[in-house]
N, C-alpha and C positions, 0 to 999 in steps of 0.2 A: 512569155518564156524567153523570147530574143533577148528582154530587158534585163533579167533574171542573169543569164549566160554572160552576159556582157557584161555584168559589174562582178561577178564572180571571178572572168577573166583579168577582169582590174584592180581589182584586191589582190589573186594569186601575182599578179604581178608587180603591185607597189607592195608587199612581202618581200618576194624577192628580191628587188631594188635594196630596200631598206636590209637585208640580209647579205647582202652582197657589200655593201655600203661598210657595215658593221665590223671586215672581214680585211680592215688593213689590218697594216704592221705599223704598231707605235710610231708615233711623229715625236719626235721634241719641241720642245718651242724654247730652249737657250742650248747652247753648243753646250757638248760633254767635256767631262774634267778631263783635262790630262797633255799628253804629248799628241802632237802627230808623228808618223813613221816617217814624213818626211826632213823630221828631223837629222833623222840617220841616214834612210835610203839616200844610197849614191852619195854619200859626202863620204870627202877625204877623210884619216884617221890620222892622224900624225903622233908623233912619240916626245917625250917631254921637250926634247930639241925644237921644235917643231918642224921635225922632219917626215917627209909623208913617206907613210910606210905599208899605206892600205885606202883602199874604197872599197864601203859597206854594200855589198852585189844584194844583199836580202836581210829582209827583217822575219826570224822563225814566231810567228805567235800558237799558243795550244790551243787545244781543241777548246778551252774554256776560254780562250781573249786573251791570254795572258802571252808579251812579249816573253821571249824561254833564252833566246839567242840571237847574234846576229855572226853572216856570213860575210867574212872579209877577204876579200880578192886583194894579192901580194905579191908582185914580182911582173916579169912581165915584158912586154911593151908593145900598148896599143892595145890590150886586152889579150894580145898572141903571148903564150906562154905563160898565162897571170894560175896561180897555186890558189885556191880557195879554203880556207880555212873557217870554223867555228870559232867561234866565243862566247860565255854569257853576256847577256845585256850589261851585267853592273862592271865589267871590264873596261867598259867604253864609257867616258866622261865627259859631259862638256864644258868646257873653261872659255872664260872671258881671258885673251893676251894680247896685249899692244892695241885692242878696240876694236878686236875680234872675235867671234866665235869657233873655237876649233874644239874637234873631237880629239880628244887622246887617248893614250895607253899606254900604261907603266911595261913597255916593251921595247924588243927592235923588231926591226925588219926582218934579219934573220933569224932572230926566235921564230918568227910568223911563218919564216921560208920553212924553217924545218918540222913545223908544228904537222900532224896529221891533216890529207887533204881530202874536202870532198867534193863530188860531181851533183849532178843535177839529175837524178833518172826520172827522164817523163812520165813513163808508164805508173809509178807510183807515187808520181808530181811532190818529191823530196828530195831531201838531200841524202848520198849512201857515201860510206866511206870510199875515197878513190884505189881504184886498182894499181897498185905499185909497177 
């Protein structure tokens, strides 16, 4: 009967193992197509000049994966006083100049100052239109 109990115990349990086992999350085995965010995140933005007229604070992606926007901080100094601003992703481009890589944007500075600003609300971990 011991003998009996004992392998039954060992069976329910290499079941289990091998069920547990069974119960990752997909691995890859070659890296995924595309960008990294690090592309963007926290890089300069500059304007055809190549004048810097923003840093990218956030990369907005949707509920499906898909990059939507990105949040550009403008003005400022030392991050005291900087205007946060939206944009779509396709706003932001990146060019090869002088044997460099820069982000730009068919913009100014002040366009970006004056553009609608938003805050950060934790409680609903987005971004809301800023209180004027």
């Amino acid at each position: 009967m011991n003998k009996t109990l004992a392998a039954v115990v060992i069976l329910v349990g290499a079941t289990s193992l091998a069920a547990a086992q069974g119960m990752h999350a997909p691995i890859m085995t070659s890296p995924p197509s595309g960008k990294t965010v690090t592309k963007y995140y926290k890089q300069s933005v500059y304007d055809q000049a190549k004048d810097k007229i923003g840093t990218i604070d956030d990369v907005i992606i949707s509920d499906n994966g898909q990059v939507t926007g990105l949040i550009i901080g403008v003005g400022g100094f030392l991050g005291a006083g900087e205007k946060d601003v939206g944009v779509p992703l396709n706003a932001v481009h990146a060019e090869m100049k002088d044997g460099a890589w820069y982000l730009t944007m068919d913009t100014t500075k002040d366009a970006l100052k004056s553009a609608p600003g938003f805050t950060f609300d934790k409680e609903k971990t987005g971004w809301v239109p800023a209180k004027s």
